[in-house]
C-alpha positions as CSV (number, residue, x, y, z in Angstrom):
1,X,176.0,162.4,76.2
2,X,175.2,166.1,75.6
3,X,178.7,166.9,75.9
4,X,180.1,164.6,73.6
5,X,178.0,165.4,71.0
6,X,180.7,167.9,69.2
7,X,183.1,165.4,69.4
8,X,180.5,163.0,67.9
9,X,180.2,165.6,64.6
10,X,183.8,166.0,64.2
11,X,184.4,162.4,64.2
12,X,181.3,161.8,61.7
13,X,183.1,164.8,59.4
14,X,186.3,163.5,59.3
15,X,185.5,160.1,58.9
16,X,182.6,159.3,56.3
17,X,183.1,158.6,52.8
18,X,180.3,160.9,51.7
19,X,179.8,165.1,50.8
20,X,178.9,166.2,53.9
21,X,178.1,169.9,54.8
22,X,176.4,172.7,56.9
23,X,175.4,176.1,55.2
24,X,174.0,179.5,57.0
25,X,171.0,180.9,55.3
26,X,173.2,182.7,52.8
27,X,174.2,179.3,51.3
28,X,177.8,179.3,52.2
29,X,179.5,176.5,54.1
30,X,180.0,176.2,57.8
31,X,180.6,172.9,58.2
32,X,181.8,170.2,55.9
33,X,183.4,166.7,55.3
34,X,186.9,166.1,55.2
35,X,185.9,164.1,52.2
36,X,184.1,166.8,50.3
37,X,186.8,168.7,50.8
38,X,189.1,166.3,49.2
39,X,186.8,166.1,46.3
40,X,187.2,169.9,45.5
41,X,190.9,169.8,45.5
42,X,191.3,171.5,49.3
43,X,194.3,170.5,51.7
44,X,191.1,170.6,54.7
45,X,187.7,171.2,55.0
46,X,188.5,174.2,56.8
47,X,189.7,176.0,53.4
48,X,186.2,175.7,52.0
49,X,184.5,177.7,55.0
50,X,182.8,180.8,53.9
51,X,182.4,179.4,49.8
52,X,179.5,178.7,48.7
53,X,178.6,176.9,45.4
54,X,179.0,179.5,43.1
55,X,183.2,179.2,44.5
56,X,182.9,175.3,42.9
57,X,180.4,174.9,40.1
58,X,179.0,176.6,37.4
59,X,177.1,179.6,37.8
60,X,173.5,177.8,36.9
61,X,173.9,174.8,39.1
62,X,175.0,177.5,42.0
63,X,172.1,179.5,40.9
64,X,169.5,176.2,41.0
65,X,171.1,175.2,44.0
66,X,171.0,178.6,46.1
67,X,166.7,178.3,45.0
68,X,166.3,175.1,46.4
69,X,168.3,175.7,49.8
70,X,166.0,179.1,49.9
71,X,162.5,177.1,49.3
72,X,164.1,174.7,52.0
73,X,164.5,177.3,54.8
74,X,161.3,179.1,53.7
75,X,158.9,176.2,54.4
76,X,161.2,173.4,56.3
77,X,160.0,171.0,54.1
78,X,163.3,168.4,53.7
79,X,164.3,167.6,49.8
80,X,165.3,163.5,50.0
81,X,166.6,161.3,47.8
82,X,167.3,163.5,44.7
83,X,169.0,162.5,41.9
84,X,171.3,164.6,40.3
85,X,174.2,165.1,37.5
86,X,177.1,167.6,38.5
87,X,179.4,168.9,36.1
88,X,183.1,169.1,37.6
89,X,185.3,172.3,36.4
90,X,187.7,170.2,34.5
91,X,184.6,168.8,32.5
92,X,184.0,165.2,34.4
93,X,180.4,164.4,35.1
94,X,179.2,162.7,38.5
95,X,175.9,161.7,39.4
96,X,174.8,161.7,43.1
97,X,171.8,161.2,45.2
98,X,171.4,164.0,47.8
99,X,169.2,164.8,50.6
100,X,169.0,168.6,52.3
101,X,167.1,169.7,55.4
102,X,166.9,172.5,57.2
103,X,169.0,173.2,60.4
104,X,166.8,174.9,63.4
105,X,168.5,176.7,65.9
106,X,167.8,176.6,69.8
107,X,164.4,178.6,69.4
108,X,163.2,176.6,66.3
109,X,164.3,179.2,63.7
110,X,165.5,178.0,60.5
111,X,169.1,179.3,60.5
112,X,170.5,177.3,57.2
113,X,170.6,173.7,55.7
114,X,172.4,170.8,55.8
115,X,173.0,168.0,53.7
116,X,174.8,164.8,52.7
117,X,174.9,163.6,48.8
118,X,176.6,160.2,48.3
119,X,178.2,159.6,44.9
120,X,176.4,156.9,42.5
121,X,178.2,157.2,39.2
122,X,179.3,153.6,38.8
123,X,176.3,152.5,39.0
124,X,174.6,154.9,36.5
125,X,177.5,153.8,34.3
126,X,176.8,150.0,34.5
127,X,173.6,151.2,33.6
128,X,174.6,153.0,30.2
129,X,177.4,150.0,29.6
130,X,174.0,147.8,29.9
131,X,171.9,150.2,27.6
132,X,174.6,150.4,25.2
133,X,175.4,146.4,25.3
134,X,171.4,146.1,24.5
135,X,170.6,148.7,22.1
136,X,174.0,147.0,20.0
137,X,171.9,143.9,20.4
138,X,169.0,145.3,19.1
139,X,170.6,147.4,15.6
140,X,172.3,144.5,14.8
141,X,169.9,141.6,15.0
142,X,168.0,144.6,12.5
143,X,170.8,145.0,10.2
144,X,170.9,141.6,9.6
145,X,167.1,141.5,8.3
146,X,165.1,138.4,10.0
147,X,166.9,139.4,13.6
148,X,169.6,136.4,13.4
149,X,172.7,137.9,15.5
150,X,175.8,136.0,14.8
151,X,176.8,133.7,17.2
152,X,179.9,135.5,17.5
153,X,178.9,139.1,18.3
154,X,176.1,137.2,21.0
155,X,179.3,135.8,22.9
156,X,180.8,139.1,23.0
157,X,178.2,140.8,24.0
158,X,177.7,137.8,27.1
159,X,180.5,138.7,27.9
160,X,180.1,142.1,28.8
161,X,176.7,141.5,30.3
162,X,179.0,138.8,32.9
163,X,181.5,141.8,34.0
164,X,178.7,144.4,34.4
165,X,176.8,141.8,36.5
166,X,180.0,141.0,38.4
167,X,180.2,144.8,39.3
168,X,176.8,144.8,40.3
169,X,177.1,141.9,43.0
170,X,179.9,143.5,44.4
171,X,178.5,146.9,44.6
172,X,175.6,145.3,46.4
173,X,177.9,143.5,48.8
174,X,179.8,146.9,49.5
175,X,175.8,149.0,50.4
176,X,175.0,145.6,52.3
177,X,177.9,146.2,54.7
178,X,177.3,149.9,55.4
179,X,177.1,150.3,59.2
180,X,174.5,153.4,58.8
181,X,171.7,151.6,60.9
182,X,174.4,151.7,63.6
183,X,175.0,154.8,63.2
184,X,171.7,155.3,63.7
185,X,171.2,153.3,66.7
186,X,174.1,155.5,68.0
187,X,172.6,158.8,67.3
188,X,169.3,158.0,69.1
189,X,171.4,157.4,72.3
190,X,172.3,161.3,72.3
191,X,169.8,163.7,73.9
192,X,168.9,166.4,71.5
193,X,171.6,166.7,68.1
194,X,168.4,166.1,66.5
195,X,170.5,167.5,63.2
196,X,172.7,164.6,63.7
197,X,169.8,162.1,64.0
198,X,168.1,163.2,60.8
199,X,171.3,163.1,59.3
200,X,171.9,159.4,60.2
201,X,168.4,158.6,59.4
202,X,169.2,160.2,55.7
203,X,171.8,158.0,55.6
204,X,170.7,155.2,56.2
205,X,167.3,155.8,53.9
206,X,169.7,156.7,51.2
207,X,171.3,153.3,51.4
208,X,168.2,151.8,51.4
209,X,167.3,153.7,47.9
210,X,170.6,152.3,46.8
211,X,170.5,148.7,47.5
212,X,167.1,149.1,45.9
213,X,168.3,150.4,42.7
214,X,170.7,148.3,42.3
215,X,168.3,145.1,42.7
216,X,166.5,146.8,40.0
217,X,169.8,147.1,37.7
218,X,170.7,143.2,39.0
219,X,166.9,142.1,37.7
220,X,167.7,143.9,34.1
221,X,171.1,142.2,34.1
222,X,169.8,139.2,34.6
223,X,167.0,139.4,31.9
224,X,169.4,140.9,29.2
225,X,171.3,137.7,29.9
226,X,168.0,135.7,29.5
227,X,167.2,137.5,25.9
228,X,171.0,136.8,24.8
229,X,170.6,132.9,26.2
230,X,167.3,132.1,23.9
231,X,168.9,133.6,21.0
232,X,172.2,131.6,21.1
233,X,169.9,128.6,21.7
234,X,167.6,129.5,18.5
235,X,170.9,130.0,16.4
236,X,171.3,126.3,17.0
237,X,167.8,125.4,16.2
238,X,167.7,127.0,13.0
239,X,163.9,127.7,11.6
240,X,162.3,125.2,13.5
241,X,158.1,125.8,13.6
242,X,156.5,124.1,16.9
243,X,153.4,124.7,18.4
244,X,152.8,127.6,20.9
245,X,150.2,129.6,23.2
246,X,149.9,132.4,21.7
247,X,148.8,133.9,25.4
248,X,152.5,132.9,26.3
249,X,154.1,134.2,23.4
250,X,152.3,137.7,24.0
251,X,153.2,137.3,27.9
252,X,156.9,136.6,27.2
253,X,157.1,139.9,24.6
254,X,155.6,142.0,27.6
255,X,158.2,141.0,30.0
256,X,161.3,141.5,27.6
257,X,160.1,144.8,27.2
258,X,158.9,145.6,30.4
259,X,161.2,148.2,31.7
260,X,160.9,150.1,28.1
261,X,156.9,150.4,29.0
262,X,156.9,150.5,32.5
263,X,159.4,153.4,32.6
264,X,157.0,155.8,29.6
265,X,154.2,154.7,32.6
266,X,152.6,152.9,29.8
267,X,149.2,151.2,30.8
268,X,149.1,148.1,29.1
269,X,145.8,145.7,28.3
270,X,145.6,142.2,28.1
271,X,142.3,140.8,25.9
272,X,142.8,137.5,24.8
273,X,139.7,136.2,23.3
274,X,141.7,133.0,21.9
275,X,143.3,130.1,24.1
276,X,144.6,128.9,20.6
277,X,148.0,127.4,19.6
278,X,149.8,128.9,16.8
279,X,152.6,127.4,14.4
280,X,155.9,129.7,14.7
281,X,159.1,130.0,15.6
282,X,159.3,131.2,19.1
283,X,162.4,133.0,18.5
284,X,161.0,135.2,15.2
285,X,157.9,135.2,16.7
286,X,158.8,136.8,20.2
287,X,161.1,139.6,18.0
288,X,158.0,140.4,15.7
289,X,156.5,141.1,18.8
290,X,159.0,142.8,20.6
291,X,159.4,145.2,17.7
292,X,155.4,145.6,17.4
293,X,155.5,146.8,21.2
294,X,158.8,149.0,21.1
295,X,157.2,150.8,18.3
296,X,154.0,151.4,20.3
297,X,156.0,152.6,23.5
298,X,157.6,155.1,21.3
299,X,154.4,155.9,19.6
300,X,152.4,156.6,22.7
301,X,155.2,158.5,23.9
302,X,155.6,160.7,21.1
303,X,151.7,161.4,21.9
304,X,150.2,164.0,24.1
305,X,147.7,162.0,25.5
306,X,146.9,162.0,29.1
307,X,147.2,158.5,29.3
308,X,149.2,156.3,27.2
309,X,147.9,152.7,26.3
310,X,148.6,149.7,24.3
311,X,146.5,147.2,23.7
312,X,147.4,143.2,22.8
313,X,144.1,141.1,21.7
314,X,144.1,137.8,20.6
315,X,141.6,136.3,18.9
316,X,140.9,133.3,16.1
317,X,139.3,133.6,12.9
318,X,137.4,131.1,10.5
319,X,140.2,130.6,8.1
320,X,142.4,128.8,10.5
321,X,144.4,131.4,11.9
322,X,144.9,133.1,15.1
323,X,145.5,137.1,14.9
324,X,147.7,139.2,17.7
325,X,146.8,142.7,17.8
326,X,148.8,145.8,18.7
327,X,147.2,148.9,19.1
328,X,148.2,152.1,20.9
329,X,146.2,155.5,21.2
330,X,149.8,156.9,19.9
331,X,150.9,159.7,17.2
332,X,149.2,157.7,14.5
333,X,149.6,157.0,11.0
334,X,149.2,159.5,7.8
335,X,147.7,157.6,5.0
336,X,150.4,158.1,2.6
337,X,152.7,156.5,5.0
338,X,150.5,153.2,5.6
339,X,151.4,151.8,2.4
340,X,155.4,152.3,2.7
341,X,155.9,151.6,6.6
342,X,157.1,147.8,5.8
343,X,159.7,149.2,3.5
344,X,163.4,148.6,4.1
345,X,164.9,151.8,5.5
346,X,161.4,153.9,5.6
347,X,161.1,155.6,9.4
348,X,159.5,158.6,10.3
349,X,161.8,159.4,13.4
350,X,164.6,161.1,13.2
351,X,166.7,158.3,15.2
352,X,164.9,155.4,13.4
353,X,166.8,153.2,11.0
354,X,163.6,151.5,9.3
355,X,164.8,147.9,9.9
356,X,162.4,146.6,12.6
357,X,159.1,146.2,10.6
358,X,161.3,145.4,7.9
359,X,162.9,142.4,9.6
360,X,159.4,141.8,11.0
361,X,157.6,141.4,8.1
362,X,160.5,138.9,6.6
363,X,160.2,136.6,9.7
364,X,156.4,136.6,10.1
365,X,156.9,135.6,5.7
366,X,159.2,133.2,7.0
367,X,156.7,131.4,9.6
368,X,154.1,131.6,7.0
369,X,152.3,134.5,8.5
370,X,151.3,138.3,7.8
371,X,152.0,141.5,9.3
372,X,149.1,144.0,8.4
373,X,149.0,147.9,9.9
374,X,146.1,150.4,9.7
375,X,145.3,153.5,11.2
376,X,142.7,156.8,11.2
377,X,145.2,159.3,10.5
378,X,147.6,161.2,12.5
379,X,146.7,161.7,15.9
380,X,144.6,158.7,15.9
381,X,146.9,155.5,16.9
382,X,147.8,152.5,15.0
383,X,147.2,148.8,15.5
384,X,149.8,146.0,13.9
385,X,148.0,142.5,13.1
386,X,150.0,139.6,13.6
387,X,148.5,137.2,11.9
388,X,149.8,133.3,12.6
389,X,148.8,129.6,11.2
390,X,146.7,128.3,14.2
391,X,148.3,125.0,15.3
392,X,145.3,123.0,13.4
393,X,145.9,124.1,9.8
394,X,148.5,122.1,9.1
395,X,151.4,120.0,10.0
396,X,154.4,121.1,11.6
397,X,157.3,122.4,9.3
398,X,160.4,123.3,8.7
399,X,160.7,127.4,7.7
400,X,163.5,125.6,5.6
401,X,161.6,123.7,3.8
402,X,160.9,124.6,0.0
């Protein structure tokens, strides 16, 4: 097999759909794919021999890039599955994940790297399509005050939540039928080319990465659909109170906003002290909620605390209610704000609009319950009190009626 093993490369060069390359230990190319070529504008891969990065992008990504290739070749320690945005000379961005290692020659010296980088910018922009279709969901069911979204703008924004989802699937199906494990199998057939066996291993770890992201981006589709599903259904019910665990009504907020606190590596507690029902409207309810625990993420985030935590307590009281608790160990409150938070339009960030403990405070109103805040001071964290009509006190009612 030894002597096929150059064929083998050529093949693999001329043939896969991926940036492809070989570099000496002055960073310039040796080797590279027909398609990376084609990416830079060359007639062959043979034109781009001898260039290096600093020939093809600009002069601080050639600068970052030449650094990491020399830390590569200095210790041999591999750099896999990076992410990373390049900026094109006619302005376009691309994102790619990329993988380098260093190439060893006969006698074990490091003599240059090597590395494949395989493009990923439809799926980062399904990703912003489905973080812009969300965040529109979000500013307008504040606009609006009590967080009612008009049926209309809800089916237009289903709708591009079912295209984005549809070019998800199919992106899946498409890393699903990637032949890198054979490719692997293959390469372990050869005796030595063990440049071309890490290389097919990267591959095929690379795919892995993908199809694993892109579950990830299927599982957010999928619960942005969810959100937009219970709000078209609550439009229909109007202001309907019913009874509800509060446990569950806490549980469901966490999981709508579970990538938001997840991604800031938020830890969050659970104390419920209360196995109580509550009177509310699930939908006004959750988005009280929702808003309570977005505002903590950012909170906590804005913080410099080592660790950043939210708390969510239930617990009953004498007087017939059930409270839910949200504290955070964030950026705190000054006293001169505590007084003016719930006021329409007041924010203290510079990309806040002031509607969501507005709209809070007019739905909890709405359910017959109270929205409280207190804090120590800046620097000290907050906690929001959600205070609801436990299922006992009363009747059930209609947030319509007089």
């Amino acid at each position: 097999m030894d002597e096929i093993a150059p064929f083998l490369l050529k093949c693999l060069l001329q043939g896969i759909p991926e940036t492809l390359y070989f570099k000496d230990r002055d960073s310039r190319f040796i080797l590279v794919s027909e398609y990376k070529a084609f990416l830079h504008g060359f007639d062959n891969a043979d034109q781009m021999i001898g260039l290096s990065d600093a020939d093809l992008f600009s002069e601080e990504h050639a600068r970052l890039a030449h650094a990491e290739e020399i830390e590569i070749m200095n210790t041999g320690v591999s750099v896999v599955g990076k992410l990373q945005k390049l900026t094109w000379p006619d302005g376009h961005e691309s994102w790619t994940i990329s993988s380098k290692m260093p190439v060893r020659g006969p006698g074990g010296a490091v003599i240059g790297t090597f590395g494949i980088a395989r493009d990923i910018t439809r799926t980062r922009k399904m990703e912003e399509a489905l973080e812009k279709a969300q965040r529109k969901l979000v500013e307008t069911s504040r606009i609006v005050g009590e967080a009612e979204v008009a049926s209309g703008v809800l089916h237009n924004v289903s709708n591009v939540i079912t295209a984005v989802s549809l070019s998800s699937q199919m992106m899946i199906e498409g890393l699903r039928g990637m032949s890198t494990p054979r490719l692997v199998t293959l390469t372990e057939t050869i005796s030595g080319a063990e440049e071309l066996k890490a290389l097919a291993r990267s591959l095929n770890e690379e795919r892995r990465q993908l199809v694993a992201i892109s579950h990830t981006l299927e599982s957010s589709i999928e619960h942005a659909a969810k959100v937009i599903k219970l709000q078209q259904e609550d439009a229909l019910s109007a202001g309907a109170i019913e009874r509800i665990n509060a446990a569950d009504l806490v549980d469901d907020a966490l999981r709508i906003t579970e990538n938001e606190w997840k991604q800031q590596g938020v830890r969050v507690i659970r104390d419920y002290r209360s196995t109580e029902k509550v009177l509310a409207n699930k939908h006004r309810a959750l988005q009280v909620l929702i808003n309570l625990i977005q505002n903590a993420v950012q909170s906590v985030g804005r913080a410099s605390n080592p660790e950043k935590i939210i708390t969510l307590s239930i617990e009953s009281n004498e007087h017939d209610r059930v409270s839910i608790s949200v504290s955070d160990n964030g950026v705190g409150i000054p006293p001169e704000n505590l007084s003016r938070i719930f006021s329409h339009g007041f924010t203290t960030r510079k990309e806040g609009h002031g509607f969501g403990l507005r709209s809070s405070v007019l739905a909890a109103q709405g359910m017959g319950a109270l929205l409280s805040a207190y804090s120590d001071g800046a620097g000290c964290g907050a906690t929001f009190i959600f205070m609801l009509l436990a299922s006992k006190a009363e009747e059930l009612v209609s947030l319509d009626s007089p």
